[in-house]
Structure formats: C-alpha cells, structure tokens
C-alpha positions in Angstrom: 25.9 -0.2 -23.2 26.8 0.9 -19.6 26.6 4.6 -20.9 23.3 4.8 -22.3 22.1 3.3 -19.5 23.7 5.6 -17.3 22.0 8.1 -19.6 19.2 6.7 -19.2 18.9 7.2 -15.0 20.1 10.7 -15.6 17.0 11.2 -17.8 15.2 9.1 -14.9 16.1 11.3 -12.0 15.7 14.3 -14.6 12.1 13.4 -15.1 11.3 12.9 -12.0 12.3 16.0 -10.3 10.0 18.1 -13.3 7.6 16.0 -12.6 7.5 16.5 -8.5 7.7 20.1 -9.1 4.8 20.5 -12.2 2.5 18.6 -9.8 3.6 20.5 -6.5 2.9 24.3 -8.2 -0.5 22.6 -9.6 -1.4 21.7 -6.2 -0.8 25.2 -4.7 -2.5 27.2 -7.9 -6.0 24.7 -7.3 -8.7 26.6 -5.6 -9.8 25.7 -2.3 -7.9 25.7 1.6 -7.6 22.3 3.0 -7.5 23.6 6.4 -11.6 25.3 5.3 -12.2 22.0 3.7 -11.0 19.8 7.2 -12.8 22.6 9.2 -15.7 23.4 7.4 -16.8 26.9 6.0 -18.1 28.0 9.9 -14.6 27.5 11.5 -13.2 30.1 13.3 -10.4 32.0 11.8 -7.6 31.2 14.9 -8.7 27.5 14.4 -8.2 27.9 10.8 -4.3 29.6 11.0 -3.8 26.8 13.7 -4.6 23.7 11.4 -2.0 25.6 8.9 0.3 26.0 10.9 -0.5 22.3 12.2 -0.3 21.4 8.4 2.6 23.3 7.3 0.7 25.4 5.0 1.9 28.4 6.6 5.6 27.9 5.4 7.0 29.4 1.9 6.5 27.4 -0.7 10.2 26.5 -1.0 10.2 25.1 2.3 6.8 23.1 1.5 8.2 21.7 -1.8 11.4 20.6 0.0 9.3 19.4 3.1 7.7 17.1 0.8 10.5 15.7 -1.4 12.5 14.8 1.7 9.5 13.2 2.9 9.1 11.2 -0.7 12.5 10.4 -0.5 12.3 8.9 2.8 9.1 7.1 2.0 7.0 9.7 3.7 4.0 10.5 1.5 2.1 12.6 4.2 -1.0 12.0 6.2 -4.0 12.4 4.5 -6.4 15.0 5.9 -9.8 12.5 5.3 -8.4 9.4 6.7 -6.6 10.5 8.7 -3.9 8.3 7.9 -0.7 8.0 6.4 -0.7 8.0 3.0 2.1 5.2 2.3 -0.2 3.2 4.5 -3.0 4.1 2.2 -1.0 3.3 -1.0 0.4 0.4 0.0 -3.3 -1.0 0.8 -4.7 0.1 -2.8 -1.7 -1.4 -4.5 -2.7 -5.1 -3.4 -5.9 -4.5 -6.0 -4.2 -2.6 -8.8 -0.8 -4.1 -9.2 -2.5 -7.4 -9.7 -5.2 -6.1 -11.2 -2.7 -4.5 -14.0 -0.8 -7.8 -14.5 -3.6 -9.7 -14.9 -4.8 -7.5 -17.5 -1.3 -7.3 -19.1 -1.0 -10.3 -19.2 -4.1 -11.2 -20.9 -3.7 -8.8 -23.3 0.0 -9.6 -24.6 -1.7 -13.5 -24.6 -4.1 -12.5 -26.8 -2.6 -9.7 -29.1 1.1 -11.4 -30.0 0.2 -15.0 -31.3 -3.1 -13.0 -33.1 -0.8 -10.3 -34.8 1.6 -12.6 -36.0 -1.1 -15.1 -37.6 -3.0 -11.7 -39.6 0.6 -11.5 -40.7 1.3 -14.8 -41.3 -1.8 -14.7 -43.5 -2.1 -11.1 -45.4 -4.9 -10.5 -46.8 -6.6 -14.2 -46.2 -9.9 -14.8 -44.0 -7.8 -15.1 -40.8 -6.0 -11.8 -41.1 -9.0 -9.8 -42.5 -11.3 -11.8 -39.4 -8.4 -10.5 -36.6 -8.3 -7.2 -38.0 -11.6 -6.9 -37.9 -12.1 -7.5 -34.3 -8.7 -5.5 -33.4 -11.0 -2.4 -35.1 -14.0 -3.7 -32.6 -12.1 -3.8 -30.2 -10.7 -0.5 -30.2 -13.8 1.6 -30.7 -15.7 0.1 -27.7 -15.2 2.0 -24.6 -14.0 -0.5 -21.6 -16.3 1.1 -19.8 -19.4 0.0 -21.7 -17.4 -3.7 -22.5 -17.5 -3.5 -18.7 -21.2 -4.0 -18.0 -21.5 -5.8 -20.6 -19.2 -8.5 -18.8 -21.5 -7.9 -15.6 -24.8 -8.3 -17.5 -23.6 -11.5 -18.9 -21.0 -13.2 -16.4 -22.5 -11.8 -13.4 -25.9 -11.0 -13.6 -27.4 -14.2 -15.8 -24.4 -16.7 -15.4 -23.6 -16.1 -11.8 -19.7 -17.1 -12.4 -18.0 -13.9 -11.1 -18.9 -11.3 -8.5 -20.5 -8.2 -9.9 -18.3 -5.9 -7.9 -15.9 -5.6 -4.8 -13.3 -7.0 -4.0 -12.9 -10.7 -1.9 -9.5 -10.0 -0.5 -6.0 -12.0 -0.3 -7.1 -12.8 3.2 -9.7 -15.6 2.0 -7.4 -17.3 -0.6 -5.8 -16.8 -3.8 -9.0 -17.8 -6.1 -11.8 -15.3 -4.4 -9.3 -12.7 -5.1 -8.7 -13.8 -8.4 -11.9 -14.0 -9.4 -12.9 -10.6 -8.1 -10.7 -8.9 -10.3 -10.9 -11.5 -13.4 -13.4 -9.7 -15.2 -11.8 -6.1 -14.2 -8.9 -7.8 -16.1 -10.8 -8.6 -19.1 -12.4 -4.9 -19.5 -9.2 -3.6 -19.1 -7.4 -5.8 -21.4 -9.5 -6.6 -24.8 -9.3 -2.8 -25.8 -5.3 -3.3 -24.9 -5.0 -6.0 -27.0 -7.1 -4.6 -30.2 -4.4 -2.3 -29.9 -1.0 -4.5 -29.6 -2.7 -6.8 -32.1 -2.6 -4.2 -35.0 1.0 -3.1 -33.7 2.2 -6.4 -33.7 0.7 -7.0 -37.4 2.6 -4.0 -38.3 5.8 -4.8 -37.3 6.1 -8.4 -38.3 4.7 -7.4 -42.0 7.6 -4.7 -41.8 10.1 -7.0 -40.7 8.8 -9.9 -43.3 9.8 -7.6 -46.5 13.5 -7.3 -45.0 16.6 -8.4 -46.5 17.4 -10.7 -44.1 14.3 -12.7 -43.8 14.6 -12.7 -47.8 17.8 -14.4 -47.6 16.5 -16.8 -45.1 14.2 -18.0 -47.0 16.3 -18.3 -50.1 18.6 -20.7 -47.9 15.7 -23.1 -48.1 14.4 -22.1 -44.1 10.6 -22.8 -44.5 8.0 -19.4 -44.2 7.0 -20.5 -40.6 11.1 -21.5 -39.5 11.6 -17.6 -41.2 9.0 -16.3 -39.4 9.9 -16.9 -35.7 13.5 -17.4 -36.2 14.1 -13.8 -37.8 10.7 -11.8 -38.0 9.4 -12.1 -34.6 11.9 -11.1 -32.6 12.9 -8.7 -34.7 9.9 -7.2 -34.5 9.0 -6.9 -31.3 10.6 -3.4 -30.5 7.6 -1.3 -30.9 5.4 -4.2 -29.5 7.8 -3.7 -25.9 7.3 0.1 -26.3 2.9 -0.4 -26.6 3.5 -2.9 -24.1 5.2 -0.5 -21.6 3.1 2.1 -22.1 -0.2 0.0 -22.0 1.3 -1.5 -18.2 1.9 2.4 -17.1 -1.6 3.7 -18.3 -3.0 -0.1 -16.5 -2.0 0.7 -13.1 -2.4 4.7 -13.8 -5.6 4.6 -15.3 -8.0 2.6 -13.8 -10.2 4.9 -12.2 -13.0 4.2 -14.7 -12.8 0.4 -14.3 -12.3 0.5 -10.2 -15.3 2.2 -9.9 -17.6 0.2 -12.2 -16.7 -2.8 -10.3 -16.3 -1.1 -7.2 -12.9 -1.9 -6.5 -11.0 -0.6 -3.9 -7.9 0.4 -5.8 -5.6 3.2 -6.5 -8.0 4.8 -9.3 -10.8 4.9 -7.1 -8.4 6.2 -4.4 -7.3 9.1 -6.6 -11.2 9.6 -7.7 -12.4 9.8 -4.2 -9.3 12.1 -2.8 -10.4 14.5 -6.0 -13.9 14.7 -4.9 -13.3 14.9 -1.2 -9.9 17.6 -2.3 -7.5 15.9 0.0 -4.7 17.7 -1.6 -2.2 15.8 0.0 -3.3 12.3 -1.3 -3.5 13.8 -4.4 -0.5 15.4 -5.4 1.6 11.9 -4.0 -0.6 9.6 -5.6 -0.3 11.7 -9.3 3.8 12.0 -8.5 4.2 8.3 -7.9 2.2 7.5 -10.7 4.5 9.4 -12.5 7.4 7.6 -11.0 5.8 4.9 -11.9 5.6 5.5 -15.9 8.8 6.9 -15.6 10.5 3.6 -14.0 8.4 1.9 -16.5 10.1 2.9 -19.5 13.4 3.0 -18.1 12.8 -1.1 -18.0 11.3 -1.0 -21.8 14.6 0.5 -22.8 16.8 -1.6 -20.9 14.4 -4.4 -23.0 15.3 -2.5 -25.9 18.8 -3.4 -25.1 18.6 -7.3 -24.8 16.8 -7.4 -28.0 18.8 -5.8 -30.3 22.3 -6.2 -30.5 22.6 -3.0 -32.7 21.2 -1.0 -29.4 24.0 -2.4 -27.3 27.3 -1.7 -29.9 25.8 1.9 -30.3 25.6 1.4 -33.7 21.8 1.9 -34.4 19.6 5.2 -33.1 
C-alpha cells in the first residue's frame, strides 16, 4: 500500500510541474504587454521598459519561470497589476465564497444522487426507477445556467426567501452567509447529481449480478440486508471517482454560476482578471486550480484504497 501511494505523490509532484510549465509558456505566447495594458497605449516608451524591468518582464524566460515557482513554493503568487495587491491576499479572500460554495453543493448533490441511484436499482424497471431516471436525464440536459434563474425567478423574485445575488458575508453570521450561497448551491448541484444518480444506478445494478451478492442471498440474507451489506459499498468506486471529479470542476468551474448570482468568488475572479488581462492573476489562479484537481484525486485514490481491500494487497489493477 505504502508504494502506490508513494507512486501516487511522484505522479502528484509530476503533474504538477507539467502543469506550472503548460500554463507559464501559454502566458508568454498570449497577445498583449501587461506593462501597455497598466500604462495605457499613450505611455512613453522609457516608462514602458521601466515598469518591465519593475515587473521582471525584462528577464529570460527561464529566470521568469523559476522566479515564479520559487515564489509558488514559498506561497508567493505575485501582485496583481489591477489591484494592486497580492494575489495570495486576493485568493485567500475569493476562497471564503467558493470553498463553501463547492461543499455546499457537493454535498447536496451526493445527498441527493446516492440514496436515489440505489432505489432505481433497488427497483429496475418499476415506476420508481423509470420516474428517477427520468429526472436524472432532466437533469442533465438543463444548463445550470438557465436552472439558475429559474431559482431567482421563483425563490427570489416571487417568494422573497433568498437574496437574488451577492454575497452577505461571514462577518454578519453564519445563516446570511448561508443563505446567500444556498441557491448558488442548488444550481450547481442538481445537474451534479442527475449525473452521480445514473453512475450510482450503474454500478450497484453491476455489482447486484455478482457472484457474491448471489451467494448472499442464497444464505437466506434478505434483498435489502444484500443490498447495503455487499452491493453498496462495493459499488461505490466509480461513484468516489464522479464524486472527485465533480468537487474539482465545483470549485474550478464556477465562473458561470458566480457571475449569475454575482458572487464574489474565485470564478468571477478568474473571469474579471481575463477581461481586464492581468496576466499574473491568471496564470496562478489556472495553476492552483490545477493543483487543486491534482490534490483532489490524489485523495479519491487514497479513498480507492480504504474501500477495497484488493487495492491495498496489490492484487486488483
């Protein structure tokens, strides 16, 4: 076990380092000189070769790279040329709305989509199954961002329960916060768990044609005792690996949903660094995103490994 994990961080680091250097020789190849954009079109050229040299952007690109990944490894992301600011500082600000933002909607979605899988499977073929897949397939087609207003028009607009956008803050209490991002939660997670609902469906049906659960129930264990006892968690390998991959695209891909409910996040962070090119914000925020995903799935496989034994003897993949 200890060797496929420690195969596992080598792949991590591995990953990592392409990862920092894809997204720092994308940077450079983009059209467009920050030290122009902080300036404006009408600066003077001395001024100009000044800011880069202020910036760094004079250096090889060697140097820059390196520059860079020391400062990432040290925890410094840069300073943003729009705010002005640190961009750790800026981060670290954006990730008080989308980290809870994502686990809300995680959350929510593995709430929903587990117990609904398991009953279509429970019941192939019968009302319940054919009624859960059908809105699994609903589910999926609707865009979030559309599901989105709809969840304004209704909750905000004619009920009044939940803000229509922004965000309350921490500062004012748990519940304002948590009601500013409950509906944010729900757009983001119904799609998520149409998804993880037909995944889970999948897997336990798979899992219910087995040998073992056969024998199971041939030693008298009742269909339901057979069912959680030796299809469940049997199945829920590729439900952790959706599940994983649905938390990394959560907090990497909210820029759609941050910006319908005008929430101060790290999508729309990433949105308004694009459309203001603040290169620097950019390129960290898309490499700890990475990181991110990366560190992600390092934990789904170490999940892997509690849940099946076979994983952990070697014996199975």
């Amino acid at each position: 076990m200890f060797r496929l994990i420690a195969q596992r961080l080598v792949a991590l680091v591995a990953t990592l380092f392409a990862a920092s250097l894809v997204v720092f020789l994308v940077m450079q190849v983009l059209p467009g000189d920050p030290a122009t954009i902080i300036l404006g079109v009408g600066a003077r050229d001395d001024t100009l070769a000044a800011l880069r040299q202020q910036l760094g952007l004079d250096r090889p690109l060697i140097v820059q790279y390196l520059a860079w990944v020391g400062g990432l490894l040290s925890g410094d992301l840069g300073t943003s040329y729009t705010y002005s600011r640190p961009v750790s500082e800026l981060v670290l600000q954006r990730l008080n709305v989308s980290l809870p933002l994502a686990l809300m909607a995680i959350a929510l979605s593995t709430a929903i989509a587990i117990p609904c899988g398991v009953l279509a499977a429970a019941r192939r073929n019968r009302a319940a199954d054919i009624g859960v897949s059908a809105l699994a397939q609903i589910g999926i087609a609707i865009p979030n961002f559309w599901f989105a207003m709809l969840l304004i028009l209704l909750f905000s607009i004619h009920l009044g329960w939940f803000p229509a956008g922004g965000f309350a803050g921490w500062d004012g209490g748990l519940i304002p916060g948590l009601r500013s991002l409950l509906l944010p939660a729900v757009a983001l997670a119904l799609p998520q768990a149409a998804i993880l609902t037909r995944v889970t469906r999948s897997s336990v049906l798979e899992v219910l044609g087995e040998d073992h659960v056969r024998t199971a129930r041939a030693k008298g264990l009742t269909r339901s005792a057979a069912l959680w006892r030796h299809a469940v968690r049997n199945a829920l390998i590729p439900v952790v690996t959706i599940m994983g991959l649905q938390f990394s695209f959560l907090v990497a891909g909210t820029i759609v949903i941050e910006n319908v409910f005008y929430l101060p996040g790290l999508g729309r962070l990433l949105f308004q660094a694009i459309a203001q090119r603040d290169l620097i914000v950019v390129q960290s925020l898309v490499v700890l995103l990475a990181g991110f995903v990366v560190v992600v799935n390092f934990l789904v496989d170490l999940a892997y490994l509690s849940i099946d034994p076979r994983l952990r003897s070697g014996r199975h993949g």
